[in-house]
N, C-alpha and C positions, 0 to 999 in steps of 0.2 A: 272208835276212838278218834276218827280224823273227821268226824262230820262236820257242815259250816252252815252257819245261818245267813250265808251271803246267797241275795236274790239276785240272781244274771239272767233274768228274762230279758234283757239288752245288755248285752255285755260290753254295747260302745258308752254306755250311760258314764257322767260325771263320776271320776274315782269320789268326790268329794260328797258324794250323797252315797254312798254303798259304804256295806260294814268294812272294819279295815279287816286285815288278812294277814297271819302266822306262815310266813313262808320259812324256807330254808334256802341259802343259798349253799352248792357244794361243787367245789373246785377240787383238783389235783394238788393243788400246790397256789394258797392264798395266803396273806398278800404276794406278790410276785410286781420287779421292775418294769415289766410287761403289761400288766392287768389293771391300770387308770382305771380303764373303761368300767369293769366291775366292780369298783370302786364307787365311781360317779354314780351307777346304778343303784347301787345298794342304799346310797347316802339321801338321793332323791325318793327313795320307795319308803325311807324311814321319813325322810321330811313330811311326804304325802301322810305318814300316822301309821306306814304300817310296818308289824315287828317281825323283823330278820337274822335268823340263826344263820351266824354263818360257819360253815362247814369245812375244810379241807382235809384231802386225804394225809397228806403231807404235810410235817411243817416245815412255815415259811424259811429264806434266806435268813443266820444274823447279821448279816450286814447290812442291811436295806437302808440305800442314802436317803431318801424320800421320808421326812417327818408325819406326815399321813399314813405313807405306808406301815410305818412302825406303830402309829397310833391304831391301826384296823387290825393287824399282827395280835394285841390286845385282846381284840373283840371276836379274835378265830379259835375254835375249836379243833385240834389237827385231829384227827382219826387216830395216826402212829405217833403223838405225839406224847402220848405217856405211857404208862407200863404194858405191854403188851397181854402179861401174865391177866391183869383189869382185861382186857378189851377181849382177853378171850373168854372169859369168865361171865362178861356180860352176854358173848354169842351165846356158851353155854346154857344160862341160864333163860332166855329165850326160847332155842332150841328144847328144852324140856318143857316152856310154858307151853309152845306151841310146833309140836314134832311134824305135825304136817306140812305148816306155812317153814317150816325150815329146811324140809324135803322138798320140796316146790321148789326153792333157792337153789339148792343143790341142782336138783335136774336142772335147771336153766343156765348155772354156773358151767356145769360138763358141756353143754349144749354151745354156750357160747365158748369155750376153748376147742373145741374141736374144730371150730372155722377159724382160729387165732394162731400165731407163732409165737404169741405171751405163753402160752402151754396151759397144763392142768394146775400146777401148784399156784402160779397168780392169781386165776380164776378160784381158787377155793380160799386165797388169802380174800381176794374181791367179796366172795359170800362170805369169809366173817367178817369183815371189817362192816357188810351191809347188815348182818347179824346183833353186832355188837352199838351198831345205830339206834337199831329199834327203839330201845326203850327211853334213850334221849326225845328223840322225834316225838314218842307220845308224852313225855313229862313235858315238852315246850308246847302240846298242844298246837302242832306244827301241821299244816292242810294241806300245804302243797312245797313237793321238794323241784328246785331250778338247779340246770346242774349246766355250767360254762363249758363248751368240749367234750365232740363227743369221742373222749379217748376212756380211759378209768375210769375216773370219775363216774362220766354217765354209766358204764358197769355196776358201781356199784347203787346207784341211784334205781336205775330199772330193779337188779336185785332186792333192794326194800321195797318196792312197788308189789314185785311179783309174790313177795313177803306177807304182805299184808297192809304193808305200809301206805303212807301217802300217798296220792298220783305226781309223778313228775313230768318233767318238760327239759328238753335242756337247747341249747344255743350252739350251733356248729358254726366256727369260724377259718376253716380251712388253713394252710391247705394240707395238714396232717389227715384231718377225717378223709380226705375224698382221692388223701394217697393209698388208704387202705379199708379200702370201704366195707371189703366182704371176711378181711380178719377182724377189725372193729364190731362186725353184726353191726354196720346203723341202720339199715333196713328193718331189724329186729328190733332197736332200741327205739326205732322213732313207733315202729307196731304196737309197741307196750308203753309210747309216751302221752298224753295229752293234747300236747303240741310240740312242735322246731321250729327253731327260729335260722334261717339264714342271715348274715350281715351286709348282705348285698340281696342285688338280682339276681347275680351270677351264683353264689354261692346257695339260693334258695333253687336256683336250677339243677345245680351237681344236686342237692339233695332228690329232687324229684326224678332225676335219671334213674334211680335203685327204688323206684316206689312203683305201685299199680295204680293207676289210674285211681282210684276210690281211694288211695293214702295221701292223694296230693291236697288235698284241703286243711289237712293236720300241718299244713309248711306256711311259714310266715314271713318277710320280711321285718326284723325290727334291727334299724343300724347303730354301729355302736357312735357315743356323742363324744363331745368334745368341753373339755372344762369352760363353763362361761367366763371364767376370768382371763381366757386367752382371745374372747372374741369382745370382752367391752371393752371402752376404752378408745384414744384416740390412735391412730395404725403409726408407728414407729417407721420415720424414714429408712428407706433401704439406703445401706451403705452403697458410697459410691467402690471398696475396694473389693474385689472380685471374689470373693471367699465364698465356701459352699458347706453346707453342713450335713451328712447321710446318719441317720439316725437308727437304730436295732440294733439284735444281736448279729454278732460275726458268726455268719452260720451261712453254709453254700448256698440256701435259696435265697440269700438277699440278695446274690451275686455282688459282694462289694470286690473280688478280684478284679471282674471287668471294670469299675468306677477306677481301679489304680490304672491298669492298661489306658484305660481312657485320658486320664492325669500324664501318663507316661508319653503318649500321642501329640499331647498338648506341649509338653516339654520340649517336646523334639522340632516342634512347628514353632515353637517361640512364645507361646500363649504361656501367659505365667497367671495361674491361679491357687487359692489353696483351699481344701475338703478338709473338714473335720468329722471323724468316725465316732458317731458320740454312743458308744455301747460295748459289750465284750462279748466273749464268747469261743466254742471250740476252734473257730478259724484265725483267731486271732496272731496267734506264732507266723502260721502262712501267711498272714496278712505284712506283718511286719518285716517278713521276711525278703518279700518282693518291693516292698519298700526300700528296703535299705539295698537289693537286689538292683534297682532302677536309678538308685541314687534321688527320692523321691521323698527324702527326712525333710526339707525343705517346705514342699507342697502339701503332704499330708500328713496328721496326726492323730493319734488315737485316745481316747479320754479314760475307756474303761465306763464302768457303771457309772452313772450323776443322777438326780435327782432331779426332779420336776422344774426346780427355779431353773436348775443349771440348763437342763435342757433349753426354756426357753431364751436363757441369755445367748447361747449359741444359734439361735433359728434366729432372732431379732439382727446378731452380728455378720448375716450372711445375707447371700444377694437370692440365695433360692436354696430349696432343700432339694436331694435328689438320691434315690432310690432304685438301684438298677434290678430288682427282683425277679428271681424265675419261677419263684411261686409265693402266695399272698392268699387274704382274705381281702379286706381290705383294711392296712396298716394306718391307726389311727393318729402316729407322726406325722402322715401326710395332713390328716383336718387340723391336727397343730399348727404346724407351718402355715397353714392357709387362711385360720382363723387369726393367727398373727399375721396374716398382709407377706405377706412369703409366696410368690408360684412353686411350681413343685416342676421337677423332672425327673420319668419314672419310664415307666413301662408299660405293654399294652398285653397286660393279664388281668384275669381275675377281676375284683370290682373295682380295679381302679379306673379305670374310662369311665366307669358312672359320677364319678366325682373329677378327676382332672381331664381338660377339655384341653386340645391343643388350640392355641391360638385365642382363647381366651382364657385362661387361668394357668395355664403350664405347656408343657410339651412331652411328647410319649414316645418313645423311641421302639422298637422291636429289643427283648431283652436277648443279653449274649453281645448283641453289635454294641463292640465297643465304641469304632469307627463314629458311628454313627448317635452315639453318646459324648464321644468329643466334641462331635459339630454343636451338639444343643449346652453343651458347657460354655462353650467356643463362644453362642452367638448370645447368651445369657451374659456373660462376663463383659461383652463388647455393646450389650444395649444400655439404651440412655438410661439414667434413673426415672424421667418422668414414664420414660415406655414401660417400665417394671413397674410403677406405681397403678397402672391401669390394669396391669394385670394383676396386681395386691387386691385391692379391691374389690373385683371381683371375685377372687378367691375367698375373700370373707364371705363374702354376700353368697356363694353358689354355699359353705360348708356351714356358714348358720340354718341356711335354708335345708340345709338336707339332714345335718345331723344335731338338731336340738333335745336337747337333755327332757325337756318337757314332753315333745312330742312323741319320743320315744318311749318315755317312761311310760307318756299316755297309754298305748299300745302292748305296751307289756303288761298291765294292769289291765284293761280290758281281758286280754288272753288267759289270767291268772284268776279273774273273777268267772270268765265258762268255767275254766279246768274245774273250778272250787265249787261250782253252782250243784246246788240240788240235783237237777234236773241232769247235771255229769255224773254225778254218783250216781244216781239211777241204775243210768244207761251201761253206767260200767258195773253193778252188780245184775244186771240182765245179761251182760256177754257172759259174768263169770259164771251164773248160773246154766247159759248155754253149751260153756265148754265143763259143764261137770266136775269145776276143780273148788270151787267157794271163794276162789279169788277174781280178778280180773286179766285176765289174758293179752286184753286190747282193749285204750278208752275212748 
């Protein structure tokens, strides 16, 4: 049912001469105030001619500020988003077309809760929800399933795999995956994928740490991009008033607490700046708390959720963005700010040293030191406009150069042309026929 007349006897060859390609994209939770980036991808892969179901388990937020986002919200299919009573009825019926490939699920489902602290009944909601996919996936005539995070989601995506289903691939962005790597099973999920994708080096590394030697060639670098209309265009003077913009959800890994201590430090030294929190989230009450705690309603404020413009009217209104995080993948508000001519000040985790460079495009502090996050406030607030203009600059030029919408997509497209190729079905109905089960075990 999933077979494709796409030739990948070079799978770097021009997308624009190969047949186009039936994917699926499948999220936990799409569109999301968080997920641009899936967005951008999705929108390029259709431009490129080729057609994408997109998937989530969830449905979206109603409140989504973002007019795009609401527009994609349109075009997503949630999993739990309509009658339950349907969606088991479809696992059912499945399950009676085909009792095997639906016991195949099941073992893999127990299989994969018994390493998990999600337990038995999620993993058996995970097989039918992958159950009740099925027969969507073959009416869209769908080749190849991509799945963002390897948290659910990729559960239930391996699951139709192991089904019968499509081959997938999916995309770890950290740093959830690589906080729980052997309850997630990604070692299993990338065994039964295609391909992964890392968003960095660093994160194509964490991937490779839980692999054997012979799994590491299934791991790929493809980074996530950044919207072209933040990088055309002529670079908006930085303001000469001290202001700073930290952008995400209020959640402890961002560490926005140390960013107030840090404000708090400044206050006490005489340095008068102000931060603007443009996101929400569970931290937020605490956040507020030690605000008004510090006497600090002055210096900082918090927006709550905004939408794309608003986003960037706040990174253009400040002198640099700054992100104090204790853990990341690598956070695409930073290629914002930088494609808008913004330096950045962050921290030295994760992929972010692969993109902000001290001393020529930002400054990286050890995260936690607050101390030490004041100073680079301190010395950002008190540099000249031309000195931050040098450093604008090249922050464009380094996040064009690394994260382009095209050349990414290139690369994903290639990746999606093997998975789909003849020549990978084959191979993956020779494992299944090795492991004795009529499906595929590993592609």
């Amino acid at each position: 049912a999933y077979a494709t007349a796409v030739d990948s006897s070079d799978p770097a060859a021009q997308p624009s001469q190969r047949t186009r390609m039936r994917l699926a994209y499948l999220t936990t939770e799409y569109p999301a105030v968080s997920h641009t980036f899936i967005r951008r991808e999705l929108l390029e892969l259709e431009r490129r001619g080729h057609t994408i179901r997109r998937l989530s388990i969830r449905p979206s937020k109603p409140d989504l500020p973002d007019p795009l986002d609401r527009a994609e919200r349109e075009k997503t299919v949630a999993v739990l988003g309509g009658s339950k009573v349907a969606m088991l009825l479809r696992a059912f019926r499945f399950a009676a077309g085909s009792p095997l490939a639906f016991c195949r699920g099941g073992l893999l489902a127990g299989g994969m809760s018994a390493k998990s602290d999600r337990g038995l009944i999620k993993h058996v909601a995970y097989w039918i929800e992958a159950a009740g996919l099925m027969a969507q996936l073959r009416a869209d005539g769908i080749e190849h399933v991509h799945v963002h995070f390897g948290t659910n989601a990729a559960a239930v995506g391996r699951l139709v795999r192991r089904m019968g289903g499509p081959s997938y691939s999916m995309t770890c962005h950290g740093p959830d995956e690589f906080d729980a790597v052997i309850g997630l099973d990604l070692a299993g999920k990338i065994a039964d994928a295609s391909f992964v994708v890392g968003i960095s080096d660093f994160g194509a590394a964490q991937l490779k740490r839980w692999l054997s030697l012979d799994q590491w060639s299934k791991v790929h670098v493809v980074r996530c991009t950044v919207d072209e209309g933040f990088i055309t265009g002529g670079l908006t003077p930085i303001p000469a008033a001290p202001r700073f913009v930290c952008i995400g959800r209020l959640a402890p890994q961002k560490g926005q607490l140390v960013l107030v201590d840090a404000v708090h430090r400044l206050k006490l030294a005489g340095v008068d700046i102000h931060v603007t929190l443009a996101g929400d989230g569970e931290l937020r009450q605490a956040i507020e708390c030690e605000i008004r705690d510090r006497d600090l309603t002055g210096h900082i404020s918090i927006t709550g959720w905004i939408g794309g413009k608003q986003v960037r009217e706040h990174i253009l209104a400040s002198r640099a963005m700054v992100l104090p995080s204790f853990a990341e993948g690598l956070p695409v508000a930073i290629m914002e700010a930088m494609a808008l001519g913004r330096p950045v000040i962050s921290t030295y985790i994760a992929g972010i040293p692969e993109l902000v460079v001290p001393g020529r495009n930002g400054w990286l502090v050890p995260s936690g030191r607050a101390d030490l996050l004041a100073a680079a406030l301190a010395q950002v607030a008190a540099a000249s406009v031309d000195d931050l203009s040098a450093f604008a600059g090249q922050a464009r030029s380094d996040v064009s150069r690394m994260h382009s919408t095209t050349v990414e997509v290139d690369r994903l497209i290639a990746l999606f042309m093997a998975a789909t190729s003849p020549r990978a079905k084959s191979s993956s109905e020779l494992t299944a026929s090795d492991n004795g089960i009529g499906q595929p075990a590993t592609l």
